[in-house]
MIGU-289556 format. One record per residue (C-alpha): z negated, y, x; residue in three letters. Coordinates in steps of 0.25 Angstrom, whole numbers. Example, Ala and Ser with C-alpha at 12.3 -4.5 7.8 and 13.67 -1.06 7.14 Angstrom:
2
[[-31, -18, 49], 'ALA'] [[-29, -4, 55], 'SER'] 
This chain:
337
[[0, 0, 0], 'UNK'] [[-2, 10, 11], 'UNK'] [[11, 6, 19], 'UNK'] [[16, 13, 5], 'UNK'] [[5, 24, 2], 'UNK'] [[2, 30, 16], 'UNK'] [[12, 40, 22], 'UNK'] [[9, 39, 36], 'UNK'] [[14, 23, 38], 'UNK'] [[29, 29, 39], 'UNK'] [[37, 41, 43], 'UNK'] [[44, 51, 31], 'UNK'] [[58, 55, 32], 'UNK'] [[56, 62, 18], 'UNK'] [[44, 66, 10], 'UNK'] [[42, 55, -4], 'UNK'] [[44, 61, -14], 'UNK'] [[30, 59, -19], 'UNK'] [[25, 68, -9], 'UNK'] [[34, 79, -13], 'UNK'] [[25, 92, -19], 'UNK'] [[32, 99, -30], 'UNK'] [[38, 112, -24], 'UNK'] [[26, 122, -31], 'UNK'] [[16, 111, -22], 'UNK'] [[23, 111, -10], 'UNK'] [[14, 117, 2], 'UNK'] [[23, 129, 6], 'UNK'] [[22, 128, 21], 'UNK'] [[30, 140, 25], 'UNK'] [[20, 149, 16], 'UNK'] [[7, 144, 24], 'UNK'] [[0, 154, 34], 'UNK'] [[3, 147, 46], 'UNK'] [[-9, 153, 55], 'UNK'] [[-18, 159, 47], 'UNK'] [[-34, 159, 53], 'UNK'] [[-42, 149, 49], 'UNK'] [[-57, 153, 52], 'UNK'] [[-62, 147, 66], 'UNK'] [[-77, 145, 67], 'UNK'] [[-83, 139, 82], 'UNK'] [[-94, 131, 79], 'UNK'] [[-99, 136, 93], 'UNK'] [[-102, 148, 91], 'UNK'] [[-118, 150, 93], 'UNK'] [[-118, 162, 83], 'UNK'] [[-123, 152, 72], 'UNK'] [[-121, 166, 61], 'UNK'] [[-107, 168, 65], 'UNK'] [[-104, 154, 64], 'UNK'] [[-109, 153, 51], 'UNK'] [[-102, 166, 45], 'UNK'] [[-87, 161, 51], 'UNK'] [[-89, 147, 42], 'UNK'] [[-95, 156, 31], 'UNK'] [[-83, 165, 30], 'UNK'] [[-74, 155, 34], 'UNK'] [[-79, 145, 21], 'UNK'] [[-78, 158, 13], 'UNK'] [[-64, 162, 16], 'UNK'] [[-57, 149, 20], 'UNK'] [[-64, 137, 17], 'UNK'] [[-59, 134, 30], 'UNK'] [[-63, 136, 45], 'UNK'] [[-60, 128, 57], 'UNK'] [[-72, 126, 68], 'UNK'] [[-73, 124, 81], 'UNK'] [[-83, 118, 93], 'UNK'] [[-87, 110, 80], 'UNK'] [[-95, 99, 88], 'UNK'] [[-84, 88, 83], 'UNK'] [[-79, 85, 96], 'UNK'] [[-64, 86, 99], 'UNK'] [[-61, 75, 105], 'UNK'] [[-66, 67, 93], 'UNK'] [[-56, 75, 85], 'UNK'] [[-45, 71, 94], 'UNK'] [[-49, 58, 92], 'UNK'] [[-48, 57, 76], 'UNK'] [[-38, 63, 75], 'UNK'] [[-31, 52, 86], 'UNK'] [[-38, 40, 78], 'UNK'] [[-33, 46, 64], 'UNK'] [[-19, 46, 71], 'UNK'] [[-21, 30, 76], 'UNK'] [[-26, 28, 61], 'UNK'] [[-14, 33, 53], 'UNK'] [[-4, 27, 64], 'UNK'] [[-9, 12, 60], 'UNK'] [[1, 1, 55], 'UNK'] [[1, 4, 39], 'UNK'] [[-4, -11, 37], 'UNK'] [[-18, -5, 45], 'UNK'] [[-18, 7, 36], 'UNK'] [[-15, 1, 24], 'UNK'] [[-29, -7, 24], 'UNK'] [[-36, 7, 22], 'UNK'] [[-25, 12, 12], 'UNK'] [[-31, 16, -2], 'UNK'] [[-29, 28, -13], 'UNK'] [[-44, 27, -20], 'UNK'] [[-47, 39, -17], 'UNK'] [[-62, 32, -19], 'UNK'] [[-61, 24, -6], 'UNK'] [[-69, 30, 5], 'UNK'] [[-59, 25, 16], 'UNK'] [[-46, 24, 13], 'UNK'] [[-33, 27, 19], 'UNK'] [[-24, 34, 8], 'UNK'] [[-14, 44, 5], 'UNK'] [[-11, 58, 2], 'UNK'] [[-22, 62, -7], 'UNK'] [[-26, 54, -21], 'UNK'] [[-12, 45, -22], 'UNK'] [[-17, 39, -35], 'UNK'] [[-18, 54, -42], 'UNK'] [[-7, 64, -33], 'UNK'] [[7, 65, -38], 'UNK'] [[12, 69, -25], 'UNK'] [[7, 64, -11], 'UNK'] [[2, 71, 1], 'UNK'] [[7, 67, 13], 'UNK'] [[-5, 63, 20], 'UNK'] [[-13, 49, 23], 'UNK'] [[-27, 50, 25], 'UNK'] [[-39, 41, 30], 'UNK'] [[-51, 44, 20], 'UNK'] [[-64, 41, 27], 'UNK'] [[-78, 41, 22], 'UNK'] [[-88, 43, 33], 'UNK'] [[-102, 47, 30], 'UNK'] [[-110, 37, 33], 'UNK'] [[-100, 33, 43], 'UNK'] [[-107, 19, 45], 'UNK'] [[-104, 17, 29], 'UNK'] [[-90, 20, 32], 'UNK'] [[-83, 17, 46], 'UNK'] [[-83, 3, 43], 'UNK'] [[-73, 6, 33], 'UNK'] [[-64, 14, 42], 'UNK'] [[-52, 10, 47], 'UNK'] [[-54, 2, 61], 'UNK'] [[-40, 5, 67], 'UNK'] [[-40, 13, 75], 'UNK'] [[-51, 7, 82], 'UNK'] [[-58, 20, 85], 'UNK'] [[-55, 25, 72], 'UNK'] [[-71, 22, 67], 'UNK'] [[-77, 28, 81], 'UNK'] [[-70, 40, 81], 'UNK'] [[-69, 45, 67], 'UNK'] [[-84, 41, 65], 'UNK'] [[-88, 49, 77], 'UNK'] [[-79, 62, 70], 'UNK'] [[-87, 61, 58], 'UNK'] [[-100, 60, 61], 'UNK'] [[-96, 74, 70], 'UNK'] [[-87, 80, 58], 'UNK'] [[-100, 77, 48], 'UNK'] [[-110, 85, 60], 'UNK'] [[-99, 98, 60], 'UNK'] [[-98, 96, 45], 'UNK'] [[-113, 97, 43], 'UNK'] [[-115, 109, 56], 'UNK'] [[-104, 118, 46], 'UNK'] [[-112, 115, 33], 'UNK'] [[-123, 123, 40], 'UNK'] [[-115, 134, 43], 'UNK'] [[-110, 134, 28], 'UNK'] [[-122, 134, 23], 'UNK'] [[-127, 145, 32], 'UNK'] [[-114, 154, 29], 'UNK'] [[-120, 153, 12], 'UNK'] [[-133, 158, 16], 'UNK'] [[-138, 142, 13], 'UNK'] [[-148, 134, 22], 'UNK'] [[-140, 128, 34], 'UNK'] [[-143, 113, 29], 'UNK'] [[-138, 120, 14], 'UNK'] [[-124, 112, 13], 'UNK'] [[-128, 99, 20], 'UNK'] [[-140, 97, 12], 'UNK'] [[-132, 101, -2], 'UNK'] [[-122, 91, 0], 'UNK'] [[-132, 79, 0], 'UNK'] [[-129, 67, 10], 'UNK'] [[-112, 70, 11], 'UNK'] [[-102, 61, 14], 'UNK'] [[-89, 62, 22], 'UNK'] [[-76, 59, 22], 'UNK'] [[-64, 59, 30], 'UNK'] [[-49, 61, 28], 'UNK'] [[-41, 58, 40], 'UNK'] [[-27, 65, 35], 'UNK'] [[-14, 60, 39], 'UNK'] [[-2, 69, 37], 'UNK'] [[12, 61, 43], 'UNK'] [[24, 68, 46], 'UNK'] [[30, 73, 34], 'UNK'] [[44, 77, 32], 'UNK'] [[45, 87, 20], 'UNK'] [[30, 93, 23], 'UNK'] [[32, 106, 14], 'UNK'] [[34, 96, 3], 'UNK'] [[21, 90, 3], 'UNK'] [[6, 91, 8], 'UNK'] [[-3, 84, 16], 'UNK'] [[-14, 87, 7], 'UNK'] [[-12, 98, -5], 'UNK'] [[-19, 109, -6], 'UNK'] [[-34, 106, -8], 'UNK'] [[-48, 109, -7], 'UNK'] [[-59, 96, 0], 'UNK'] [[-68, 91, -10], 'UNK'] [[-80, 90, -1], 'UNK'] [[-89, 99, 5], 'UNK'] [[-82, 102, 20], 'UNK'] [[-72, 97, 27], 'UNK'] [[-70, 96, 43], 'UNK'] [[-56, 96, 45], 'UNK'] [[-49, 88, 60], 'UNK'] [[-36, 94, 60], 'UNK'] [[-24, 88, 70], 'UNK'] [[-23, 97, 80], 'UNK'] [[-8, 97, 83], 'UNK'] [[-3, 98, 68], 'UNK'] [[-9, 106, 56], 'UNK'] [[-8, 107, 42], 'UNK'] [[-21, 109, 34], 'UNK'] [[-18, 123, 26], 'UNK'] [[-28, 131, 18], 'UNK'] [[-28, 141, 5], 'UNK'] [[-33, 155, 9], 'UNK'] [[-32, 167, 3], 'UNK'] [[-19, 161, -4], 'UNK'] [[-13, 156, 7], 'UNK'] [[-10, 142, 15], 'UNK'] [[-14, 143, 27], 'UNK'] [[-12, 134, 41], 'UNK'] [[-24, 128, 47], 'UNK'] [[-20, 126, 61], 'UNK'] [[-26, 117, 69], 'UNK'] [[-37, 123, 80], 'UNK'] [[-40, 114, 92], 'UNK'] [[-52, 106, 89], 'UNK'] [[-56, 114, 77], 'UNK'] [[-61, 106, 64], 'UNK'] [[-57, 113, 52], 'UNK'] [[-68, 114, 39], 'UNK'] [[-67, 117, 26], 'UNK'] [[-76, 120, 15], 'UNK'] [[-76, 109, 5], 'UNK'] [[-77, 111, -11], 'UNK'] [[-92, 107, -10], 'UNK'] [[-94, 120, 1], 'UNK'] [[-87, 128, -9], 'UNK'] [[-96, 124, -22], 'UNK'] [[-108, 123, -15], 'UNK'] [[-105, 137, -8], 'UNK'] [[-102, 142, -24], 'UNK'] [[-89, 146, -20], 'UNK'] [[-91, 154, -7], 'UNK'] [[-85, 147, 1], 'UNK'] [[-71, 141, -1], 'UNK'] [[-64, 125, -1], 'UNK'] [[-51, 131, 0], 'UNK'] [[-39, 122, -2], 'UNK'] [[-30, 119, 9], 'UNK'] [[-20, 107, 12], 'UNK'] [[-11, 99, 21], 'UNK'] [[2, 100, 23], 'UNK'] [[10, 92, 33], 'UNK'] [[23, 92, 43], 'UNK'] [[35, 86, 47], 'UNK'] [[32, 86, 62], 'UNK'] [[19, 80, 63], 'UNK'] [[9, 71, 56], 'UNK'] [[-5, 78, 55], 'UNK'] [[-19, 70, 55], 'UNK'] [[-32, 78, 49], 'UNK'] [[-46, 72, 48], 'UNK'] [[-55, 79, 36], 'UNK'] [[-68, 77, 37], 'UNK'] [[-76, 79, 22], 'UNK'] [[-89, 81, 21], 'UNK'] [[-93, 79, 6], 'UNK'] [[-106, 81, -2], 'UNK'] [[-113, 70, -6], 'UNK'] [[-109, 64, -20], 'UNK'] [[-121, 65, -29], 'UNK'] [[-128, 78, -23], 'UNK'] [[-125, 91, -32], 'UNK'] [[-114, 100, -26], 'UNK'] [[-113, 114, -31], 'UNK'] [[-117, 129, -28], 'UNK'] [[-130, 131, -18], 'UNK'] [[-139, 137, -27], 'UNK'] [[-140, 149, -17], 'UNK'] [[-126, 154, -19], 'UNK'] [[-128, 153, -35], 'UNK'] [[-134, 167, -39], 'UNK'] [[-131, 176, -52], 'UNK'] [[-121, 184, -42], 'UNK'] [[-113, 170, -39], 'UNK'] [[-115, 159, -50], 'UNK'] [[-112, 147, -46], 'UNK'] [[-98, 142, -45], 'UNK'] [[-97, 128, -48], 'UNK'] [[-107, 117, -54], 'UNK'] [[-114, 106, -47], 'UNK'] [[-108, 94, -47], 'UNK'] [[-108, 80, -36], 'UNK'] [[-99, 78, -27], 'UNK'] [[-95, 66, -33], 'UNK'] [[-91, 74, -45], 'UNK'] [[-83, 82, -37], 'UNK'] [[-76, 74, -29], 'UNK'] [[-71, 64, -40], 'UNK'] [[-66, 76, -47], 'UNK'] [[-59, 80, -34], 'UNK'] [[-52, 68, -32], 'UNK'] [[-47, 66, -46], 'UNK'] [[-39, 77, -45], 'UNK'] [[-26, 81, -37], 'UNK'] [[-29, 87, -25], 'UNK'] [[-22, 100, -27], 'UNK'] [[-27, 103, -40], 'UNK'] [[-37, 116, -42], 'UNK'] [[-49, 116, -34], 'UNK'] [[-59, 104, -38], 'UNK'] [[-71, 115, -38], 'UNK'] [[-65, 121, -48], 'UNK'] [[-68, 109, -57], 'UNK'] [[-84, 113, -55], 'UNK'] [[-86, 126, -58], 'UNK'] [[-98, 132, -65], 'UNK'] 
Protein backbone atom coordinates (compact mmCIF):
# COMPACT_ATOMS: atom_id res chain seq x y z
CA UNK A 1 0.00 0.00 0.00
CA UNK A 2 2.84 2.45 0.53
CA UNK A 3 4.77 1.60 -2.69
CA UNK A 4 1.16 3.33 -4.03
CA UNK A 5 0.55 6.06 -1.27
CA UNK A 6 4.07 7.57 -0.62
CA UNK A 7 5.38 10.10 -3.02
CA UNK A 8 8.99 9.82 -2.27
CA UNK A 9 9.53 5.86 -3.53
CA UNK A 10 9.65 7.29 -7.25
CA UNK A 11 10.84 10.28 -9.34
CA UNK A 12 7.80 12.66 -11.03
CA UNK A 13 8.01 13.73 -14.48
CA UNK A 14 4.56 15.46 -14.09
CA UNK A 15 2.53 16.56 -11.05
CA UNK A 16 -0.92 13.84 -10.48
CA UNK A 17 -3.61 15.14 -10.89
CA UNK A 18 -4.76 14.86 -7.38
CA UNK A 19 -2.22 17.03 -6.24
CA UNK A 20 -3.30 19.82 -8.59
CA UNK A 21 -4.86 22.88 -6.23
CA UNK A 22 -7.59 24.77 -7.92
CA UNK A 23 -6.00 27.99 -9.39
CA UNK A 24 -7.77 30.42 -6.58
CA UNK A 25 -5.46 27.87 -4.05
CA UNK A 26 -2.43 27.81 -5.66
CA UNK A 27 0.55 29.36 -3.60
CA UNK A 28 1.54 32.37 -5.75
CA UNK A 29 5.20 32.01 -5.55
CA UNK A 30 6.16 35.03 -7.55
CA UNK A 31 3.99 37.32 -4.99
CA UNK A 32 6.11 35.92 -1.67
CA UNK A 33 8.50 38.53 0.09
CA UNK A 34 11.60 36.85 -0.69
CA UNK A 35 13.80 38.23 2.29
CA UNK A 36 11.80 39.75 4.55
CA UNK A 37 13.17 39.63 8.49
CA UNK A 38 12.25 37.23 10.48
CA UNK A 39 12.89 38.14 14.34
CA UNK A 40 16.44 36.78 15.45
CA UNK A 41 16.65 36.33 19.16
CA UNK A 42 20.38 34.78 20.67
CA UNK A 43 19.68 32.74 23.51
CA UNK A 44 23.37 34.11 24.78
CA UNK A 45 22.84 37.11 25.59
CA UNK A 46 23.28 37.58 29.56
CA UNK A 47 20.82 40.57 29.48
CA UNK A 48 18.02 38.08 30.75
CA UNK A 49 15.18 41.42 30.14
CA UNK A 50 16.15 42.07 26.81
CA UNK A 51 15.92 38.56 25.91
CA UNK A 52 12.66 38.30 27.25
CA UNK A 53 11.37 41.48 25.46
CA UNK A 54 12.86 40.17 21.83
CA UNK A 55 10.57 36.83 22.37
CA UNK A 56 7.64 39.09 23.77
CA UNK A 57 7.58 41.35 20.72
CA UNK A 58 8.52 38.71 18.44
CA UNK A 59 5.15 36.14 19.79
CA UNK A 60 3.15 39.41 19.45
CA UNK A 61 4.07 40.43 15.95
CA UNK A 62 4.88 37.37 14.24
CA UNK A 63 4.23 34.28 16.07
CA UNK A 64 7.60 33.42 14.78
CA UNK A 65 11.36 33.90 15.83
CA UNK A 66 14.37 32.02 15.12
CA UNK A 67 16.99 31.57 18.09
CA UNK A 68 20.37 30.90 18.32
CA UNK A 69 23.15 29.51 20.64
CA UNK A 70 19.98 27.38 21.69
CA UNK A 71 21.94 24.75 23.68
CA UNK A 72 20.63 22.07 20.93
CA UNK A 73 23.99 21.19 19.69
CA UNK A 74 24.79 21.39 16.01
CA UNK A 75 26.33 18.74 15.23
CA UNK A 76 23.32 16.63 16.45
CA UNK A 77 21.29 18.67 14.04
CA UNK A 78 23.39 17.77 11.22
CA UNK A 79 22.92 14.40 12.24
CA UNK A 80 19.11 14.27 12.10
CA UNK A 81 18.75 15.63 9.53
CA UNK A 82 21.41 13.01 7.86
CA UNK A 83 19.39 10.06 9.43
CA UNK A 84 16.07 11.47 8.28
CA UNK A 85 17.70 11.53 4.83
CA UNK A 86 18.91 7.61 5.15
CA UNK A 87 15.34 7.02 6.39
CA UNK A 88 13.37 8.32 3.47
CA UNK A 89 16.10 6.75 1.05
CA UNK A 90 15.08 2.89 2.25
CA UNK A 91 13.64 0.31 -0.33
CA UNK A 92 9.67 0.93 -0.36
CA UNK A 93 9.18 -2.63 0.94
CA UNK A 94 11.34 -1.13 4.38
CA UNK A 95 8.99 1.76 4.61
CA UNK A 96 6.07 0.29 3.83
CA UNK A 97 5.98 -1.75 7.31
CA UNK A 98 5.61 1.86 9.07
CA UNK A 99 3.01 2.98 6.24
CA UNK A 100 -0.62 3.97 7.82
CA UNK A 101 -3.14 6.92 7.18
CA UNK A 102 -5.04 6.63 11.02
CA UNK A 103 -4.23 9.64 11.85
CA UNK A 104 -4.69 8.08 15.45
CA UNK A 105 -1.40 5.88 15.15
CA UNK A 106 1.33 7.45 17.27
CA UNK A 107 4.11 6.37 14.77
CA UNK A 108 3.34 5.91 11.39
CA UNK A 109 4.79 6.86 8.25
CA UNK A 110 2.11 8.53 5.88
CA UNK A 111 1.37 11.05 3.50
CA UNK A 112 0.44 14.43 2.68
CA UNK A 113 -1.71 15.51 5.58
CA UNK A 114 -5.35 13.41 6.41
CA UNK A 115 -5.56 11.27 2.99
CA UNK A 116 -8.87 9.64 4.29
CA UNK A 117 -10.45 13.41 4.42
CA UNK A 118 -8.29 15.89 1.77
CA UNK A 119 -9.61 16.27 -1.87
CA UNK A 120 -6.32 17.27 -3.01
CA UNK A 121 -2.67 15.99 -1.72
CA UNK A 122 0.32 17.81 -0.41
CA UNK A 123 3.33 16.78 -1.70
CA UNK A 124 5.12 15.71 1.25
CA UNK A 125 5.84 12.21 3.19
CA UNK A 126 6.25 12.54 6.85
CA UNK A 127 7.41 10.15 9.68
CA UNK A 128 4.94 10.99 12.70
CA UNK A 129 6.70 10.16 16.04
CA UNK A 130 5.61 10.35 19.48
CA UNK A 131 8.26 10.86 21.89
CA UNK A 132 7.53 11.64 25.39
CA UNK A 133 8.31 9.35 27.43
CA UNK A 134 10.86 8.13 25.08
CA UNK A 135 11.22 4.74 26.63
CA UNK A 136 7.18 4.36 26.08
CA UNK A 137 7.94 5.09 22.55
CA UNK A 138 11.48 4.34 20.87
CA UNK A 139 10.74 0.86 20.73
CA UNK A 140 8.16 1.53 18.30
CA UNK A 141 10.46 3.39 16.05
CA UNK A 142 11.81 2.46 13.01
CA UNK A 143 15.31 0.52 13.44
CA UNK A 144 16.78 1.14 10.11
CA UNK A 145 18.75 3.27 9.93
CA UNK A 146 20.52 1.73 12.73
CA UNK A 147 21.35 4.88 14.53
CA UNK A 148 18.08 6.26 13.66
CA UNK A 149 16.73 5.62 17.87
CA UNK A 150 20.16 7.02 19.18
CA UNK A 151 20.32 9.95 17.43
CA UNK A 152 16.87 11.29 17.32
CA UNK A 153 16.15 10.32 20.90
CA UNK A 154 19.15 12.35 21.97
CA UNK A 155 17.58 15.58 19.82
CA UNK A 156 14.40 15.17 21.71
CA UNK A 157 15.19 14.95 25.00
CA UNK A 158 17.39 18.40 24.04
CA UNK A 159 14.42 20.10 21.63
CA UNK A 160 12.07 19.30 24.95
CA UNK A 161 14.93 21.13 27.48
CA UNK A 162 14.90 24.42 24.82
CA UNK A 163 11.27 24.09 24.62
CA UNK A 164 10.69 24.33 28.29
CA UNK A 165 13.89 27.14 28.86
CA UNK A 166 11.46 29.54 26.08
CA UNK A 167 8.19 28.69 27.94
CA UNK A 168 10.04 30.63 30.84
CA UNK A 169 10.68 33.38 28.74
CA UNK A 170 7.12 33.50 27.41
CA UNK A 171 5.80 33.56 30.53
CA UNK A 172 7.89 36.34 31.75
CA UNK A 173 7.15 38.52 28.48
CA UNK A 174 3.09 38.31 29.99
CA UNK A 175 4.02 39.57 33.26
CA UNK A 176 3.18 35.60 34.57
CA UNK A 177 5.62 33.47 36.93
CA UNK A 178 8.54 31.88 34.89
CA UNK A 179 7.26 28.33 35.71
CA UNK A 180 3.43 29.90 34.53
CA UNK A 181 3.25 27.92 31.04
CA UNK A 182 4.96 24.86 31.99
CA UNK A 183 2.95 24.37 35.06
CA UNK A 184 -0.50 25.17 33.00
CA UNK A 185 -0.11 22.64 30.57
CA UNK A 186 0.04 19.73 32.91
CA UNK A 187 2.53 16.68 32.29
CA UNK A 188 2.77 17.52 27.97
CA UNK A 189 3.47 15.36 25.38
CA UNK A 190 5.60 15.58 22.35
CA UNK A 191 5.53 14.86 18.91
CA UNK A 192 7.51 14.80 15.95
CA UNK A 193 6.89 15.32 12.27
CA UNK A 194 9.94 14.46 10.23
CA UNK A 195 8.68 16.24 6.64
CA UNK A 196 9.65 14.95 3.41
CA UNK A 197 9.30 17.17 0.47
CA UNK A 198 10.80 15.18 -3.11
CA UNK A 199 11.41 16.91 -6.04
CA UNK A 200 8.43 18.33 -7.44
CA UNK A 201 7.91 19.32 -11.02
CA UNK A 202 4.97 21.77 -11.20
CA UNK A 203 5.83 23.35 -7.50
CA UNK A 204 3.39 26.43 -8.03
CA UNK A 205 0.82 24.07 -8.38
CA UNK A 206 0.87 22.46 -5.17
CA UNK A 207 1.98 22.81 -1.55
CA UNK A 208 3.88 20.92 0.75
CA UNK A 209 1.63 21.77 3.53
CA UNK A 210 -1.26 24.43 3.05
CA UNK A 211 -1.54 27.31 4.83
CA UNK A 212 -2.10 26.44 8.54
CA UNK A 213 -1.76 27.15 12.07
CA UNK A 214 -0.04 24.02 14.84
CA UNK A 215 -2.39 22.78 17.09
CA UNK A 216 -0.30 22.38 20.04
CA UNK A 217 1.13 24.65 22.32
CA UNK A 218 5.11 25.52 20.51
CA UNK A 219 6.71 24.26 17.98
CA UNK A 220 10.79 24.07 17.44
CA UNK A 221 11.33 23.92 14.09
CA UNK A 222 14.89 21.99 12.33
CA UNK A 223 14.99 23.45 9.00
CA UNK A 224 17.43 22.04 6.05
CA UNK A 225 19.88 24.21 5.83
CA UNK A 226 20.85 24.28 1.90
CA UNK A 227 16.92 24.38 0.72
CA UNK A 228 13.96 26.57 2.23
CA UNK A 229 10.58 26.67 2.07
CA UNK A 230 8.50 27.20 5.28
CA UNK A 231 6.40 30.87 4.48
CA UNK A 232 4.46 32.66 7.00
CA UNK A 233 1.36 35.37 6.93
CA UNK A 234 2.30 38.63 8.30
CA UNK A 235 0.73 41.81 8.01
CA UNK A 236 -1.11 40.32 4.73
CA UNK A 237 1.78 39.09 3.18
CA UNK A 238 3.78 35.40 2.44
CA UNK A 239 6.81 35.85 3.46
CA UNK A 240 10.14 33.40 3.09
CA UNK A 241 11.75 32.05 6.02
CA UNK A 242 15.29 31.60 5.02
CA UNK A 243 17.30 29.36 6.55
CA UNK A 244 20.03 30.67 9.27
CA UNK A 245 22.88 28.44 10.08
CA UNK A 246 22.32 26.38 13.06
CA UNK A 247 19.24 28.47 13.95
CA UNK A 248 16.00 26.62 15.24
CA UNK A 249 12.99 28.13 14.16
CA UNK A 250 9.84 28.53 16.88
CA UNK A 251 6.46 29.16 16.63
CA UNK A 252 3.75 29.88 18.98
CA UNK A 253 1.36 27.28 18.95
CA UNK A 254 -2.64 27.77 19.30
CA UNK A 255 -2.44 26.71 23.10
CA UNK A 256 0.21 29.88 23.39
CA UNK A 257 -2.35 32.08 21.71
CA UNK A 258 -5.50 30.89 23.97
CA UNK A 259 -3.66 30.87 27.05
CA UNK A 260 -1.94 34.17 26.18
CA UNK A 261 -5.94 35.57 25.54
CA UNK A 262 -5.05 36.43 22.22
CA UNK A 263 -1.87 38.45 22.67
CA UNK A 264 0.27 36.68 21.35
CA UNK A 265 -0.25 35.28 17.65
CA UNK A 266 -0.15 31.17 15.96
CA UNK A 267 -0.11 32.64 12.67
CA UNK A 268 -0.57 30.47 9.73
CA UNK A 269 2.26 29.75 7.44
CA UNK A 270 2.96 26.87 5.04
CA UNK A 271 5.27 24.64 2.76
CA UNK A 272 5.83 24.99 -0.58
CA UNK A 273 8.17 23.00 -2.60
CA UNK A 274 10.68 23.03 -5.67
CA UNK A 275 11.79 21.46 -8.82
CA UNK A 276 15.43 21.40 -8.12
CA UNK A 277 15.86 19.89 -4.83
CA UNK A 278 13.97 17.83 -2.34
CA UNK A 279 13.67 19.49 1.15
CA UNK A 280 13.63 17.56 4.77
CA UNK A 281 12.23 19.50 7.91
CA UNK A 282 11.96 18.09 11.53
CA UNK A 283 8.89 19.81 13.70
CA UNK A 284 9.14 19.24 17.10
CA UNK A 285 5.56 19.71 18.98
CA UNK A 286 5.32 20.30 22.33
CA UNK A 287 1.41 19.71 23.35
CA UNK A 288 -0.53 20.22 26.60
CA UNK A 289 -1.53 17.42 28.35
CA UNK A 290 -4.93 15.98 27.15
CA UNK A 291 -7.14 16.21 30.37
CA UNK A 292 -5.70 19.62 31.90
CA UNK A 293 -7.88 22.66 31.14
CA UNK A 294 -6.61 25.02 28.50
CA UNK A 295 -7.77 28.60 28.15
CA UNK A 296 -6.89 32.33 29.18
CA UNK A 297 -4.56 32.86 32.39
CA UNK A 298 -6.76 34.24 34.87
CA UNK A 299 -4.28 37.13 35.01
CA UNK A 300 -4.65 38.38 31.56
CA UNK A 301 -8.76 38.35 32.07
CA UNK A 302 -9.85 41.75 33.52
CA UNK A 303 -12.89 43.91 32.72
CA UNK A 304 -10.59 45.95 30.22
CA UNK A 305 -9.75 42.52 28.32
CA UNK A 306 -12.59 39.78 28.73
CA UNK A 307 -11.61 36.70 28.06
CA UNK A 308 -11.29 35.49 24.39
CA UNK A 309 -11.97 31.95 24.34
CA UNK A 310 -13.42 29.36 26.84
CA UNK A 311 -11.76 26.57 28.56
CA UNK A 312 -11.80 23.38 27.04
CA UNK A 313 -8.99 20.07 26.91
CA UNK A 314 -6.70 19.48 24.81
CA UNK A 315 -8.33 16.46 23.75
CA UNK A 316 -11.32 18.41 22.79
CA UNK A 317 -9.34 20.62 20.85
CA UNK A 318 -7.15 18.41 18.94
CA UNK A 319 -9.95 16.02 17.87
CA UNK A 320 -11.81 18.94 16.61
CA UNK A 321 -8.38 19.99 14.83
CA UNK A 322 -7.97 16.92 12.97
CA UNK A 323 -11.49 16.51 11.76
CA UNK A 324 -11.21 19.33 9.85
CA UNK A 325 -9.35 20.28 6.59
CA UNK A 326 -6.19 21.78 7.28
CA UNK A 327 -6.64 24.91 5.55
CA UNK A 328 -10.01 25.63 6.85
CA UNK A 329 -10.49 28.95 9.35
CA UNK A 330 -8.62 29.07 12.30
CA UNK A 331 -9.57 25.91 14.69
CA UNK A 332 -9.46 28.69 17.81
CA UNK A 333 -12.05 30.31 16.32
CA UNK A 334 -14.33 27.17 17.05
CA UNK A 335 -13.79 28.24 20.90
CA UNK A 336 -14.38 31.50 21.46
CA UNK A 337 -16.34 33.08 24.40
Amino acid sequence: MADHQLISTAAHDTLPGSYVRPEAQRPRLGEVVPDADIPVVDLADPDRAAVVARIGDACRTHGFFQVLNHGVPVELMMSVLSVAYEFFRLPPEEKAKLYSDDPAKKIRLSTSFNVRKETVHNWRDYLRLHCHPLEQFVPEWPDNPPSFREIVSAYCKEVRELGFRLYGAISESLGLEEEYIKKALGEQEQHMAVNFYPKCPEPELTYGLPAHTDPNALTILLMDQQVGGLQVLNQGRWIAVNPRPNALVINIGDQLQALSNGRYRSVWHRAVVNSDRPRMSVASFLCPCSDVLLGPAAKLVGDDSPAVYRNYTYAEYYSKFWSRNLDQEHCLELFRT
